[in-house]
C-alpha positions in Angstrom: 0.0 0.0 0.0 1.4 3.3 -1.1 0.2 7.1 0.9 0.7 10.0 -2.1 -0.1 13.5 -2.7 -2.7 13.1 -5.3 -2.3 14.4 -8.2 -5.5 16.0 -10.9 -5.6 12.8 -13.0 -6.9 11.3 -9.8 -9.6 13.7 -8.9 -12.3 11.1 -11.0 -11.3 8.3 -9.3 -11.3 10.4 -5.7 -14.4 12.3 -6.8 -16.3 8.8 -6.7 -15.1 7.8 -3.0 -16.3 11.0 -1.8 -19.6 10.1 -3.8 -19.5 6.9 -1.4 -19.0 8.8 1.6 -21.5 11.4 1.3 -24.1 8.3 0.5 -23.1 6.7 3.5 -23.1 9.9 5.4 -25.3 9.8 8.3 -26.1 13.9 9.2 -25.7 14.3 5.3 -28.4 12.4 4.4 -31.0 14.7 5.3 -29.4 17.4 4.4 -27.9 16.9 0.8 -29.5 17.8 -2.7 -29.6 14.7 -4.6 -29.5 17.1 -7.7 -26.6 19.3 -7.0 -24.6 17.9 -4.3 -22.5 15.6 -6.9 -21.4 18.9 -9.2 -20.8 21.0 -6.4 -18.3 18.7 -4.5 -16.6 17.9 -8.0 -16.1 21.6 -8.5 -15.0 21.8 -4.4 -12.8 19.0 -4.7 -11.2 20.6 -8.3 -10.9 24.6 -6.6 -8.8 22.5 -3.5 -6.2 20.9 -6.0 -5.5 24.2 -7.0 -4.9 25.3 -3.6 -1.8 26.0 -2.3 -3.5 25.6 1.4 -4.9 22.5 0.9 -3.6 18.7 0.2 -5.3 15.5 -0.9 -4.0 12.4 0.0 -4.4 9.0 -1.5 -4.3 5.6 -0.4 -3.3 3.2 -3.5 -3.4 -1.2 -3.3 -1.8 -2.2 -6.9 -2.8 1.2 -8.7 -6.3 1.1 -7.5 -7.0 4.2 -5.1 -8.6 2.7 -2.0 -9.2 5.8 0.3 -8.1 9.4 0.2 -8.1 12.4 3.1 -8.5 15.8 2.4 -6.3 18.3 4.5 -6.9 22.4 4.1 -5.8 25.3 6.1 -8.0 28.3 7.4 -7.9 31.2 9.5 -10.1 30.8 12.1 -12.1 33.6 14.0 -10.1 36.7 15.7 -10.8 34.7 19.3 -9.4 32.0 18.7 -5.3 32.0 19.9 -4.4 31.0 16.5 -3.8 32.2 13.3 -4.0 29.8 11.5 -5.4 26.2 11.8 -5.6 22.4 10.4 -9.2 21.2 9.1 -9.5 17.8 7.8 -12.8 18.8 5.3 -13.1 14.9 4.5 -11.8 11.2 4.4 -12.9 7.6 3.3 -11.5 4.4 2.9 -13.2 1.7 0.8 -15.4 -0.7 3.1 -12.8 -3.9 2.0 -10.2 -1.8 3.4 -10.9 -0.7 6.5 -9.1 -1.7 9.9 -6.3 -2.4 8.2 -3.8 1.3 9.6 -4.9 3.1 5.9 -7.1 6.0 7.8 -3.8 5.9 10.4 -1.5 6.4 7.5 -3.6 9.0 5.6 -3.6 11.2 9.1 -0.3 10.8 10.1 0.8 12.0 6.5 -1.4 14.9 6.9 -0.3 15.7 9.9 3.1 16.5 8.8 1.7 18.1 6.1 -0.1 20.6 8.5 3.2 20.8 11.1 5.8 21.7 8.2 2.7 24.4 7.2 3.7 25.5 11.2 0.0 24.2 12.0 -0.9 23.6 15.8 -4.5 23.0 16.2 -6.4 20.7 13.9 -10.2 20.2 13.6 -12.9 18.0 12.3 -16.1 17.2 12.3 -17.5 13.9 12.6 -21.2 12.8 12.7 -22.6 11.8 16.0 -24.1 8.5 15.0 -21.0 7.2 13.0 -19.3 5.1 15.8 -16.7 4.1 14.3 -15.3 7.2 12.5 -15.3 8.6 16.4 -13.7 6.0 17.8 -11.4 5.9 15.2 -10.7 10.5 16.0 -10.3 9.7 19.8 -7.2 6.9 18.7 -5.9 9.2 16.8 -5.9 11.7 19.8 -8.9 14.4 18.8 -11.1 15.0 21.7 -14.7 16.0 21.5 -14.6 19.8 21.6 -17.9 21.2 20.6 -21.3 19.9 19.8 -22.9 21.1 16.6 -27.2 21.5 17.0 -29.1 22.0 14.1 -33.2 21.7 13.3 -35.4 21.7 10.3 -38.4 24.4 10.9 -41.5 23.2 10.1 
């Protein structure tokens, strides 16, 4: 198994995990618009390879890509102590492959990725019914920081 940057000629192949995960997605689901949600994360996930403050990752078994992680950098609001911070917008690894250290290799690539970027604080968000994608944050060391409330008005 090989962790790369990914390059443009991989963004189809990437483009249709991240179709996968925002299927599988749990708070997505009620959320996403079946009709535009595909184009608009294409055209996302095409804007952040042209971004110098942003890095995609790939997992790849025998040339087939079997995961990727998205990594960007932000500035967050004037409160916060600092300057600049570490997002992790998305990641996936294909059901077959999972358990197996590729989500462990993905992050720990990013992660010096972010710390050469002189990066201290790094944030996610996670959905509150997906298990194992928490437990998974916590072993990689993120705590729970702040709980995200949302309704639909009737």
């Amino acid at each position: 198994m090989l962790i790369r940057k990914a390059m443009i000629k991989d963004l189809d192949e990437i483009h249709k995990l991240n179709m996968k995960l925002v299927t599988e997605g749990y708070a997505l689901s009620k959320l996403k618009n079946p009709k535009t949600i595909e184009k608009i994360y294409y055209n996302y996930y095409r804007k952040m390879f042209k971004n110098k403050n942003s890095l995609f990752l790939v997992a790849e078994e025998e040339g087939k890509i079997i995961g990727y992680c998205l990594g960007e950098i932000f500035r967050p609001k004037k409160v916060c102590k600092y300057e600049i911070a570490g997002y992790i917008s998305d990641m996936y690894i294909l059901k077959g492959y999972r358990k197996m250290g590729i989500g462990q290799e993905l992050v720990k690539e990013l992660m010096k990725w972010f710390r050469s970027r002189k990066i201290r604080w790094v944030k996610l968000h996670v959905d509150v019914h997906n298990k194992d994608s928490i437990s998974f944050w916590r072993k990689m060391e993120f705590k729970d920081f702040m709980i995200e409330m949302d309704t639909l008005l009737k």
